[in-house]
ZARODO-674168 format. One line per field, with one value per atom (N, C-alpha, C): atom name; residue number from 1; x negated, y negated, z negated; chain; residue in one letter. Coordinates in Angstrom, 2 decimals, padded with zeros to 5 digits. Example, Ala and Ser with C-alpha at 12.3 -4.5 7.8 and 13.67 -1.06 7.14 Angstrom:
atomo <- (N, CA, C, N, CA, C)
num <- (1, 1, 1, 2, 2, 2)
east <- (-013.19, -012.30, -013.20, -012.85, -013.67, -012.90)
north <- (005.69, 004.50, 003.30, 002.25, 001.06, -000.03)
up <- (-007.80, -007.80, -007.80, -007.08, -007.14, -007.87)
cadena <- (A, A, A, A, A, A)
residuo <- (A, A, A, S, S, S)
//
This chain:
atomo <- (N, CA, C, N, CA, C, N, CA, C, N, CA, C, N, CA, C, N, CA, C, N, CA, C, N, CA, C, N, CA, C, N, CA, C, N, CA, C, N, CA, C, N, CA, C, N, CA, C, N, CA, C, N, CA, C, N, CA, C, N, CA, C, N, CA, C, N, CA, C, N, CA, C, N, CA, C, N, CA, C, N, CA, C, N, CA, C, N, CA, C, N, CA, C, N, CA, C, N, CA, C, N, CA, C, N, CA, C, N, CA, C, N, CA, C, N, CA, C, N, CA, C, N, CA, C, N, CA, C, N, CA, C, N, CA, C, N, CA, C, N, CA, C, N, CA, C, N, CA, C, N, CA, C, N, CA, C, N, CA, C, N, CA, C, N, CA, C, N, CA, C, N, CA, C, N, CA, C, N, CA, C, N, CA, C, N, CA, C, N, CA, C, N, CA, C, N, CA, C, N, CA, C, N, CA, C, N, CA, C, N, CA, C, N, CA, C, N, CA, C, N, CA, C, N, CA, C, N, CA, C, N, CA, C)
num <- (1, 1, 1, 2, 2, 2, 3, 3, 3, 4, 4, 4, 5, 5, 5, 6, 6, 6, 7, 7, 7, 8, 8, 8, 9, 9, 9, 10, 10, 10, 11, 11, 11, 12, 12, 12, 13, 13, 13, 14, 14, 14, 15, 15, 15, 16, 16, 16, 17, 17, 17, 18, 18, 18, 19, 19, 19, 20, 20, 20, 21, 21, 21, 22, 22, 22, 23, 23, 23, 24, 24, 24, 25, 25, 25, 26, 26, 26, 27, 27, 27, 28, 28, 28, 29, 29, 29, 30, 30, 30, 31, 31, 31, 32, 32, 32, 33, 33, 33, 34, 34, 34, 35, 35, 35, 36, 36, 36, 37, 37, 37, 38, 38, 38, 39, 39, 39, 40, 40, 40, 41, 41, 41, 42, 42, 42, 43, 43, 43, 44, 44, 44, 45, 45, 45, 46, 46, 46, 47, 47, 47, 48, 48, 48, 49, 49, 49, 50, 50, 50, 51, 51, 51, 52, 52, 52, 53, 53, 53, 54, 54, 54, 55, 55, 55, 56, 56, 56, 57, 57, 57, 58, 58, 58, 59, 59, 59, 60, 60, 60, 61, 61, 61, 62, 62, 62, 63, 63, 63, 64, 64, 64, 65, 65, 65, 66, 66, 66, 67, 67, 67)
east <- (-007.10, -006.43, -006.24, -006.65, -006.58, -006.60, -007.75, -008.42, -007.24, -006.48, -005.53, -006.09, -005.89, -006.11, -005.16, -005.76, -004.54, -004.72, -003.64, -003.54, -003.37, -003.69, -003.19, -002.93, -002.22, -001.59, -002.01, -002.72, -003.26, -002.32, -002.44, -001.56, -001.64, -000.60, -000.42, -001.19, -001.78, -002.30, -002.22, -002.61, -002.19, -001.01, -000.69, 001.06, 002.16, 003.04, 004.54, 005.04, 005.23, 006.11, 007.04, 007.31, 008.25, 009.50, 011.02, 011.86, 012.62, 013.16, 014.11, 015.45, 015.41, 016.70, 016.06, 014.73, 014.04, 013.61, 013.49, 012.57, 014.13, 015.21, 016.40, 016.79, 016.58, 016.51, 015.76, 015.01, 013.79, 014.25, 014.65, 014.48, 016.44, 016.86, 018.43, 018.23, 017.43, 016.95, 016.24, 015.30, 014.54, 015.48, 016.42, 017.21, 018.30, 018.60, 019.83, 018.70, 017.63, 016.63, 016.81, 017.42, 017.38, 016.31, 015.66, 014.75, 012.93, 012.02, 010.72, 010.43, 009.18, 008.93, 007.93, 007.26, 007.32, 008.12, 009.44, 010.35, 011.06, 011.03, 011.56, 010.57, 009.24, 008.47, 008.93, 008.77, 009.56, 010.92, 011.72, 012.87, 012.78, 011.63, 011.97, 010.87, 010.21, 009.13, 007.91, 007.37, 006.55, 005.81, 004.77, 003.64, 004.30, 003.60, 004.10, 003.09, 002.09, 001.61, 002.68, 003.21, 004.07, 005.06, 005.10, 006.95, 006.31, 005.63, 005.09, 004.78, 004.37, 004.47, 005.64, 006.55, 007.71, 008.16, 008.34, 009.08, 008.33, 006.88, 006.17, 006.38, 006.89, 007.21, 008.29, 009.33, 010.18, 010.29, 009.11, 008.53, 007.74, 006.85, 005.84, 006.34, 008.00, 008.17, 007.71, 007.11, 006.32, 007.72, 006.61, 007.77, 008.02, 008.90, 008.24, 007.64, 007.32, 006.33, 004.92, 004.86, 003.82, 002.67, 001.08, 000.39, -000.09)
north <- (-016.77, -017.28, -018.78, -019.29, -021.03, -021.59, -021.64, -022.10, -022.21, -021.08, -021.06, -019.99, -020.31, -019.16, -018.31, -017.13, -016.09, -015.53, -015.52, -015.53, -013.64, -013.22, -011.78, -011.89, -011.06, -010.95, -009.39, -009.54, -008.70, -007.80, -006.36, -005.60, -005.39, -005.80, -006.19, -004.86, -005.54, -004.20, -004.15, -003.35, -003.07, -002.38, -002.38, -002.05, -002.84, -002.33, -003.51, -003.99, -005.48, -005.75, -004.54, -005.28, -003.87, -005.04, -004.95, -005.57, -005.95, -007.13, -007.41, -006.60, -005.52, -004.26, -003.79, -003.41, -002.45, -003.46, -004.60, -004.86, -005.52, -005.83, -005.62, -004.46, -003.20, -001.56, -001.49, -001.59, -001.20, -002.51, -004.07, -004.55, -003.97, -003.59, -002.66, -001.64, -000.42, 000.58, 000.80, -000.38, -001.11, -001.12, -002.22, -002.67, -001.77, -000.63, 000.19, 001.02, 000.73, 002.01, 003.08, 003.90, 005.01, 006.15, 005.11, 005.89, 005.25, 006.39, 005.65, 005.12, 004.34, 003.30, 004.56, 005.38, 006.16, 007.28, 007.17, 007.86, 006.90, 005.97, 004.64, 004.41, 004.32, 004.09, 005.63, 006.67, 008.17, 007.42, 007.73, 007.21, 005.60, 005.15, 004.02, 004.42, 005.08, 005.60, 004.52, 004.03, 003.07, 003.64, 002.71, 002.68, 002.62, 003.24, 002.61, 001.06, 000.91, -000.58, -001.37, -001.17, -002.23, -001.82, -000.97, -001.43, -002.54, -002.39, -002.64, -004.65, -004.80, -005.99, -006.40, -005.69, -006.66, -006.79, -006.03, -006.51, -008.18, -008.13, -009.12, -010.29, -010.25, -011.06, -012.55, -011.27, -011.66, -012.43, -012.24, -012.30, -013.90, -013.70, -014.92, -015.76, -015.76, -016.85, -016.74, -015.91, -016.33, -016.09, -017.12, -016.23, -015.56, -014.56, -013.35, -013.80, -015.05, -014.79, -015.38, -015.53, -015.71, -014.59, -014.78, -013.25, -013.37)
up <- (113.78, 112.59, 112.66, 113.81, 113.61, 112.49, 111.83, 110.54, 109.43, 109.46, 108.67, 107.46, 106.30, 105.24, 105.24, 105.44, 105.24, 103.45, 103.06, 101.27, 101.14, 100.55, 100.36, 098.63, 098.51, 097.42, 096.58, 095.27, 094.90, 093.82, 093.94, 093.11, 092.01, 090.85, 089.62, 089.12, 087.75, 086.99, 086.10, 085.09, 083.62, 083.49, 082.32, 081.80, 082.30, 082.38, 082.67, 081.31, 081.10, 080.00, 079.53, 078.58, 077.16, 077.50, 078.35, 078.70, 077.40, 077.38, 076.59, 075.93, 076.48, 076.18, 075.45, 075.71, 074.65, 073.44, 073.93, 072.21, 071.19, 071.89, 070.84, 070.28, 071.15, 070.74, 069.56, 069.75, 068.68, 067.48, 067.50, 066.42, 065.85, 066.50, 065.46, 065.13, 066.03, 065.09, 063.77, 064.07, 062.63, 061.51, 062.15, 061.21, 060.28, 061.04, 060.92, 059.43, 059.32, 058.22, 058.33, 059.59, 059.29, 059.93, 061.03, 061.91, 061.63, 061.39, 061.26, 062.52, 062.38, 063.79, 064.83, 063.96, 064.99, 065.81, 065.10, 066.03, 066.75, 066.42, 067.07, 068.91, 068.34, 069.84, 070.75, 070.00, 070.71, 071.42, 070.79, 071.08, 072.56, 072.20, 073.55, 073.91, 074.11, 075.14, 075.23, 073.82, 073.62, 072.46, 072.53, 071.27, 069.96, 068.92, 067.56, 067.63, 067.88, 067.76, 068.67, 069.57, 070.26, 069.39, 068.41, 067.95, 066.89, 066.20, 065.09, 065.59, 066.84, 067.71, 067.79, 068.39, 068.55, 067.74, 066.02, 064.83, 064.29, 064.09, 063.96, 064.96, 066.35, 067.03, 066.27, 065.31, 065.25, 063.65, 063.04, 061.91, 062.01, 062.76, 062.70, 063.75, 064.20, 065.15, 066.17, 067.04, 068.15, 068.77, 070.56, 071.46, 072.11, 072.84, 073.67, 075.09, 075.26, 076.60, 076.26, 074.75, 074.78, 074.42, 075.21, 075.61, 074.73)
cadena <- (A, A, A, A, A, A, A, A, A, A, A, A, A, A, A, A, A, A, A, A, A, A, A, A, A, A, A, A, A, A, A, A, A, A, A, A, A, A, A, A, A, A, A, A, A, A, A, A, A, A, A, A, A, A, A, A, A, A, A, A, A, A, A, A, A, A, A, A, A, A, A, A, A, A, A, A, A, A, A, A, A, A, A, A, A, A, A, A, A, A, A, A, A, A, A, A, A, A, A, A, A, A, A, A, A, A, A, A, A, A, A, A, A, A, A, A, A, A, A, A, A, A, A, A, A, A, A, A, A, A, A, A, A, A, A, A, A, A, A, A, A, A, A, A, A, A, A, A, A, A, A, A, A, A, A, A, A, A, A, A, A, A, A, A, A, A, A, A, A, A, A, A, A, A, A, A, A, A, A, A, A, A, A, A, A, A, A, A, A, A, A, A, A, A, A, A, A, A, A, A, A)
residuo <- (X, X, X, X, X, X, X, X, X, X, X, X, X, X, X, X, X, X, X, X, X, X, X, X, X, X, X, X, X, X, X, X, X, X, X, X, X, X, X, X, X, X, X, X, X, X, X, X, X, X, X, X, X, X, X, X, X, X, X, X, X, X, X, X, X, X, X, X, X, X, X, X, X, X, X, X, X, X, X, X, X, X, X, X, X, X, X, X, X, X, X, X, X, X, X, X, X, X, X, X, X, X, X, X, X, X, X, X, X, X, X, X, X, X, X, X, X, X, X, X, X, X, X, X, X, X, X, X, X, X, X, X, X, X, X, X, X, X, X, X, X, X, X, X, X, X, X, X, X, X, X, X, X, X, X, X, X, X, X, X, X, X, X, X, X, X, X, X, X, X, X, X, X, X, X, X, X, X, X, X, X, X, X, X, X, X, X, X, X, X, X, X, X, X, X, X, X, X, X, X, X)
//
């Protein structure tokens, strides 16, 4: 290795982010009143606590990259 560090790169874990397509999905379905939020997370193949997150996202200002 001639006192070189070899770096390895470790495999991501947890969940994958909820993409920006989906969390505008979910805040017009919201909006439209016609679907509950738990047919809403059905419908995007998510949590009702993450829908219930990204409406509040949009509520208390945060921003979406923040963890």
């Amino acid at each position: 290795m001639d006192g070189e560090k070899r770096q390895y790169r470790r495999k991501p874990t947890g969940r994958p982010r909820i993409s920006t397509e989906t969390k505008e999905l979910v805040r017009r379905l919201y909006a439209e009143d016609k679907m509950t939020c738990k047919d809403i997370a059905a419908a995007c193949n998510i949590s009702t606590r993450s829908v219930f997150r990204i409406l509040d996202e949009r509520t208390d200002g945060h921003a979406e990259n923040e963890g």
